[in-house]
N, C-alpha and C positions, 0 to 999 in steps of 0.2 A: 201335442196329441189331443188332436179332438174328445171330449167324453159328455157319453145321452145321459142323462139322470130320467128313470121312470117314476121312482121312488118319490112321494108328493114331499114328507116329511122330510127327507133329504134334502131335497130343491128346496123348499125353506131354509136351515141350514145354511146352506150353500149360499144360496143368495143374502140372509145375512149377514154372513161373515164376510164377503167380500163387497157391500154395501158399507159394512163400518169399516173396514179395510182400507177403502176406494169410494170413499160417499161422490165423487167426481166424475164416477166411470164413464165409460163410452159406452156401452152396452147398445144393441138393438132386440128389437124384437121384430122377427119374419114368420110371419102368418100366423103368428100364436109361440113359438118360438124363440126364447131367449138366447140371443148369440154375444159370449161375452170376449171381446176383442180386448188384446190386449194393449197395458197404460201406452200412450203415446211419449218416447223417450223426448232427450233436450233436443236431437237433430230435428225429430218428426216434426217439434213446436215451433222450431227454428223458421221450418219449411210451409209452414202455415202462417208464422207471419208475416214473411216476405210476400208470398205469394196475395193474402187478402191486401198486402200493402199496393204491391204494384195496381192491383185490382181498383182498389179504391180510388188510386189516382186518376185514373180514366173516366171517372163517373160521378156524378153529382149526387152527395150523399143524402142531401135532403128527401129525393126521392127513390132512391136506389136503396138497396141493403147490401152489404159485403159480411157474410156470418163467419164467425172461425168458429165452425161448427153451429148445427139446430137438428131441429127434431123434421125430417120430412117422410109425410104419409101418406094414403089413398084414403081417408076417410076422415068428417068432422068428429062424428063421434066412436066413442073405444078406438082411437087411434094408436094409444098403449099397446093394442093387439098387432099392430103391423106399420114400422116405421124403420126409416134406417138415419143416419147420420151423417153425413158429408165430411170431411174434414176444413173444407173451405164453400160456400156456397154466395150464389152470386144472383139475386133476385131482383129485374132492372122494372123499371117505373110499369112497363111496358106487359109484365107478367099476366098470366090469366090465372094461375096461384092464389091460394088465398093465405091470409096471415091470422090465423087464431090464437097468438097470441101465445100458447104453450109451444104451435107445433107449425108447421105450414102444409094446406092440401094443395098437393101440387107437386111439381118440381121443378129447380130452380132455372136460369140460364145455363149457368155451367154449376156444375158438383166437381168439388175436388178429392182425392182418394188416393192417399200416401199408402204406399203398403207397408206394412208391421209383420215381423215374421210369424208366421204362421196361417195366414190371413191370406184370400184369395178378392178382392175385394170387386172381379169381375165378374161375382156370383150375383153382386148389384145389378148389372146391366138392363137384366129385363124389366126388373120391379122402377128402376129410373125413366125405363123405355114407357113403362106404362102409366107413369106420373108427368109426363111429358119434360122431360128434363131435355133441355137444348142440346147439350155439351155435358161431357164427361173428360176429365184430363187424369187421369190414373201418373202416381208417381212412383217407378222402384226403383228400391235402393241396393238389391242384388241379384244383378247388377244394375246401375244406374242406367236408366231410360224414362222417358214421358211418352204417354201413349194418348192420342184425342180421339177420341168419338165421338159423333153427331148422332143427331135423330134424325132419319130418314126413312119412311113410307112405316113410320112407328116401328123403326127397331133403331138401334145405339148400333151405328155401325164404325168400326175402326177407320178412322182417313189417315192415319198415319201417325209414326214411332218417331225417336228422337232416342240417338244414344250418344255416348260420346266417340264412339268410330264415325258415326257416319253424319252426326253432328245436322240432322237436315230440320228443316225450318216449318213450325206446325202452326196455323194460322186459323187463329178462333174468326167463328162466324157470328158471334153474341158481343164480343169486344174486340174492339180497333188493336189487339195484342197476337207475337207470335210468340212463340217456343222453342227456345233450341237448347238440348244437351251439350257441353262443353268439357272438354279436358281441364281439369282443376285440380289445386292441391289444399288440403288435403284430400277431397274428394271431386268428382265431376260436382259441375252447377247449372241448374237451369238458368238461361240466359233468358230475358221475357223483355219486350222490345216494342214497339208504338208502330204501327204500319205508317204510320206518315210524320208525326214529328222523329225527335232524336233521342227522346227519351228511354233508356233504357233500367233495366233494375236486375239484380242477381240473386236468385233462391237457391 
C-alpha cells in the first residue's frame, strides 16, 4: 500500500530510518518526489546479472557502459529532484547522453526494469520517452513475461510481449540480441540469443 507523507518532520523521520535501515536503497525521485521501491530480493539480482552479463558480451567495454543499475535524469544540475533508476542500463559509444559522473543526462540504449511487487514500473515510460531512451525491456514475474518497447516519433511504444505460452521471439534494435520467455523449472527463463552467431545465455 502506497502512503503520501505531507508532514515535513515526519518525511525526515522516515527517511532516516529507512536510510540507516537500507543505506543501499533504490529509491527515485520524480519531479520533486520520493518514490521508495521496494529491496530487490536474491531472484531480482540473479536477473540482473545475467542479463548485464549477456549484454556485456556483445559489446566492447572499453567504450560501451553496461550499469546494473545508475542514476538517469533530465537535468545537470539538481538532478536529485528528478531521476529514476534502471535496473540494468546499456549506454553504447554511440550515445548523445552525457556521463556526469554521479548521474547520466540522458537515456540509455536500453533500460531494464524487473518488476517488484507492488511497483508499476511502466509509470517510467514517459519520463524514458523524454530522456530519449532507445529501448525499454520490462521484466514480470507474476506472471512471467518480457515486454520491449522502442522509441518511436518520441513516445516508448510496445513492439512486443514474450510469455511462456506463446514463447515469441523479441528482437532489440540497440543490440544484435533477441528475447524469448521459456517454460523452466523451477521457474519460466528468459532465453537471450545473438541474431547471427550461436551464442546464446539464460536469465
Amino acid at each position: 500500500m502506497a502512503v503520501v507523507i505531507y508532514d515535513p518532520e515526519l518525511e525526515r523521520e522516515v527517511r532516516a530510518a529507512r536510510d540507516k535501515k537500507l543505506p543501499n536503497n533504490r529509491d527515485e525521485v520524480w519531479d520533486g518526489v520520493r518514490i521508495m521501491a521496494p529491496m530487490p530480493n536474491n531472484e531480482h539480482q540473479r536477473l540482473v546479472t545475467a542479463l548485464a552479463y549477456a549484454f556485456a558480451s556483445v559489446v566492447n567495454l572499453a567504450v560501451n557502459s553496461i550499469l546494473p543499475g545508475c542514476n538517469v535524469s533530465d537535468r545537470d544540475k539538481n538532478w536529485l529532484q528528478n531521476y529514476r533508476e534502471p535496473d540494468v542500463a546499456v549506454y553504447l559509444s554511440t550515445t548523445t547522453a552525457k556521463d556526469c559522473g554521479t548521474h547520466w543526462v540522458g537515456g540509455p540504449d536500453i533500460a531494464v526494469e524487473i518488476v517488484s511487487p507492488g511497483e508499476d514500473p511502466r509509470q517510467k515510460l514517459d519520463f524514458y520517452a523524454t530522456v530519449n531512451t532507445r529501448e525499454v525491456l520490462i521484466v514480470d514475474r507474476d506472471p512471467w513475461a518480457v515486454e520491449l518497447y522502442q522509441l518511436q516519433s518520441g513516445k516508448l511504444v510496445l513492439v512486443g510481449a514474450s510469455d511462456a505460452t506463446t514463447s515469441a521471439v523479441l528482437a532489440s534494435a540497440a543490440l544484435p540480441l533477441m528475447f524469448q520467455m521459456q517454460l523452466g523449472t523451477p521457474r519460466p527463463t528468459i532465453h537471450i540469443s545473438h541474431t547471427t552467431s550461436q551464442q546464446t545465455w539464460t536469465a
